[in-house]
N, C-alpha and C positions, 0 to 999 in steps of 0.2 A: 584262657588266662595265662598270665605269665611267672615262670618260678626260678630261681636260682640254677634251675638246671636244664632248661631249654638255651634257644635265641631264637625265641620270639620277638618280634620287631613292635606288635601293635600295646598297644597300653591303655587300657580301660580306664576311665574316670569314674563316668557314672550314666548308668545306663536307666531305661526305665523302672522307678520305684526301687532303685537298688544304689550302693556307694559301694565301691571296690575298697576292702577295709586294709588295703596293704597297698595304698599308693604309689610310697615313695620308693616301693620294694620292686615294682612295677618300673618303675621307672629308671633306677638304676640298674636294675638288668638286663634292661631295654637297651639303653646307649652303652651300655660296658660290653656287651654280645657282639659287637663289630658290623651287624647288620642295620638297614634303614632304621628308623622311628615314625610311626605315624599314630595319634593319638584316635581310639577307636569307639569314639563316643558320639550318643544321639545328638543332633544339633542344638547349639548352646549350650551343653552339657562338659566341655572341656575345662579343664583345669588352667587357666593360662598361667598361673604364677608355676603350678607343677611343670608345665610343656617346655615353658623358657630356662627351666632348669639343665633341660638338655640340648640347646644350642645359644648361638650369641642373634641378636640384634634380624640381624639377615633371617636365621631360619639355619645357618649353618650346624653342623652339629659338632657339637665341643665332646669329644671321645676321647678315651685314651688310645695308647698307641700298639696296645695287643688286645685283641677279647680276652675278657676274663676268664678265668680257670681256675681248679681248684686246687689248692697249694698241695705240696707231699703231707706235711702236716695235719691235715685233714682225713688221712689214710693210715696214720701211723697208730690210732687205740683199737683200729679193726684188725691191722695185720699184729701186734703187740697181742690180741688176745687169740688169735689163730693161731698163733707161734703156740699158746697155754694151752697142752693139752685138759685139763682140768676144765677150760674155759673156752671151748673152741669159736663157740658162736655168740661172745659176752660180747665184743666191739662194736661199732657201729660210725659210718664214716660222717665228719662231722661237714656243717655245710659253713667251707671256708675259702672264697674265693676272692680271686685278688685282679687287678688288672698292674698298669702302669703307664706313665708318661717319660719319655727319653729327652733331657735335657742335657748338660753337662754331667751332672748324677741324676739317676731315675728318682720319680716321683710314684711313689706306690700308693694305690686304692685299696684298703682291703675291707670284702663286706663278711659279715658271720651272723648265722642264727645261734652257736653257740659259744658257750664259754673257754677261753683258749688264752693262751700265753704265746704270743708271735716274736721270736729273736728276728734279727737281721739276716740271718742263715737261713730265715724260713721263708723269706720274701720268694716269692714268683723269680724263679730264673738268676737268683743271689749270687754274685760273685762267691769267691773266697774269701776277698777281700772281711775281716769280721769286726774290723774297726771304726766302719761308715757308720753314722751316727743321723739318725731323726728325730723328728719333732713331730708329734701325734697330735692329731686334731680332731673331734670328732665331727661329720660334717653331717651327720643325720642320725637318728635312730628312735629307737619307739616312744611313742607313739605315730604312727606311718602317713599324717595325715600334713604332715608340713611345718606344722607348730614349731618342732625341734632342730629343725634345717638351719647349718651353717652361721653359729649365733656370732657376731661381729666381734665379743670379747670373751671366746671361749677357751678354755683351758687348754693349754697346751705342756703336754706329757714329753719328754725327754729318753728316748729308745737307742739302745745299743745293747753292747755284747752280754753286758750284766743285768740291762736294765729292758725287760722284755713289753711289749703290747700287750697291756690285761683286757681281754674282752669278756664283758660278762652281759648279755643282752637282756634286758629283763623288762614287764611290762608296767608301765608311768602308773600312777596312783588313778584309779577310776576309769582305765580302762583294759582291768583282765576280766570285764563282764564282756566284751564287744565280742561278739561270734567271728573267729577268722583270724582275728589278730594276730600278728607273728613278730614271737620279737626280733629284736635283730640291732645290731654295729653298723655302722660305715665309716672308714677312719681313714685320713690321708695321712702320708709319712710323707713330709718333706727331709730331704739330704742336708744336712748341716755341712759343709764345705768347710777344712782345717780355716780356723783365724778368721771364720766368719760373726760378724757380729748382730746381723739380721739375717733374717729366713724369709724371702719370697715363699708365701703359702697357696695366691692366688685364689681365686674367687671362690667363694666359701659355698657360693648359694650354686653353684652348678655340681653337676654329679661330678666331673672331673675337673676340678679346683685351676687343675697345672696344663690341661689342656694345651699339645704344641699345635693346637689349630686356632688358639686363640694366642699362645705366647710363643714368643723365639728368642731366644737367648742369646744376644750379641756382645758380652762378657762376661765376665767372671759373675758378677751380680747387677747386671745392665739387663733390659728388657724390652724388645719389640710386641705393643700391640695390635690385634688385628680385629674389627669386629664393621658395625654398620656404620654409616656416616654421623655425628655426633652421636655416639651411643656413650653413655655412660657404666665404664667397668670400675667395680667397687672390687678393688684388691687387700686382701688380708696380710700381714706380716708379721714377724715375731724376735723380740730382742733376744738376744744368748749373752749371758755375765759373764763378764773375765771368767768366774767359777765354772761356767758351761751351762745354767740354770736357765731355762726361758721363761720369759715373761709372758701375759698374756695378750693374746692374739689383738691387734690395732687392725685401722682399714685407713685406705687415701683412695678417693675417687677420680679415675681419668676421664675425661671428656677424651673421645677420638675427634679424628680430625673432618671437614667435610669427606676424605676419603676413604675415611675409616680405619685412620692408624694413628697409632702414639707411641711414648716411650714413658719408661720406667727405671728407674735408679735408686738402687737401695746402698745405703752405706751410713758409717755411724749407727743409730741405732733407729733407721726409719727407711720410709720407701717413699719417694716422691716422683710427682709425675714432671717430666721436661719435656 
């Protein structure tokens, strides 16, 4: 089985007489770990909408661009209560891992079992820089079975230096009876760019939304796609008010080409395919 704290590669569906009850948790730590993916289930028994989660059209795999790791954060109520002589052994390190994608500004993944308050300062490998501003998406979370993945017009939270990532993972109505279940976050931070008025968020339905194996960034808010010969990539984006406020998450669908490339152009307050 696969957990937040391996890189394990294989990912179980559903085996005989049994359903792996943390799918999606399987899965995104699967492609965020840096190694292969191969789906580890009796024949016919695969998940194909889960599988394609984690590559494009081909079979390619759509990854971010470090394996995941667990943020300092995650460590800071364990050594906080070891510091407490009163309390020495009260902390416990929380499971808080993040990966990323490098564009013009990084595209951060962060997954959690628990509940945590994430600054900009706390991201994976954060500059100093403490004035970069994102737009918080959530692209999965409990219940693990797919339901809640990447919904087309999902809320999008507004993060900087004041305004922190609230994660609070908790279990959907009807199913804290299921033996196994684990709750859990998965939230993408896309980089709001000064005088931007749209946020490329990218594909909502894959584990890494910003994927530079599927996009490349050829300006400012310009966008190379790459995936199978007509494949259809359904990309998400998100307006910012004069006042800085986002809107909620929209999609435009590209057809690639017979060769398997497109482009993308966001501006104004939308993203259109050319």
């Amino acid at each position: 089985m696969h957990s937040s704290q391996d890189a394990s590669d294989i990912v179980v569906h559903r085996s005989y007489n049994c359903t792996e009850p943390n799918l999606a948790i399987q899965m995104i730590n699967a492609v965020l770990s840096g190694g292969p993916v191969g789906p580890g289930d009796r024949v016919n028994m695969t998940d194909a909408t889960m599988t394609m989660r984690s590559c494009d059209g081909n079979g390619r795999l759509l990854r971010g661009d470090r394996p995941h790791a667990p943020l300092d954060l995650a460590f800071a109520s364990a050594l906080d209560s070891a510091a407490t002589q009163a309390d020495p052994e009260g902390g416990r390190v929380l499971t808080l891992w993040s990966s990323y994608t490098n564009h013009s500004s990084r595209y951060h993944y962060v997954f959690s079992t628990d509940a945590a308050e994430v600054y900009p300062k706390d991201l994976l490998l954060a500059t100093a820089d403490t004035t970069q501003e994102y737009l918080a998406v959530t692209i999965a979370e409990t219940p693990s079975d797919g339901t809640t993945w990447g919904a087309a017009d999902a809320t999008v939270q507004t993060v900087s230096a004041t305004a922190p990532l609230k994660l609070a993972p908790s279990l959907a109505a009807g199913r804290g009876g299921k033996p196994g279940v684990v709750p859990f976050t998965y939230t993408l931070l896309a980089p709001v760019i000064d005088g931007q008025k749209v946020v490329m968020l990218g594909e909502m339905d894959k584990v890494a939304p910003a994927s530079s194996h599927r996009f490349e960034q050829t300006g400012t808010n310009d966008w190379a796609l790459t995936g199978a010969a007509s494949e259809t990539v359904v990309v998400s984006f998100a307006a910012v008010s004069a006042a800085g406020q986002a809107e909620a998450a929209k999609t435009v669908s590209c057809v690639l080409s017979a060769a398997g490339k497109g482009k993308l152009s966001c501006a104004a307050d939308a993203c259109t395919c050319v």
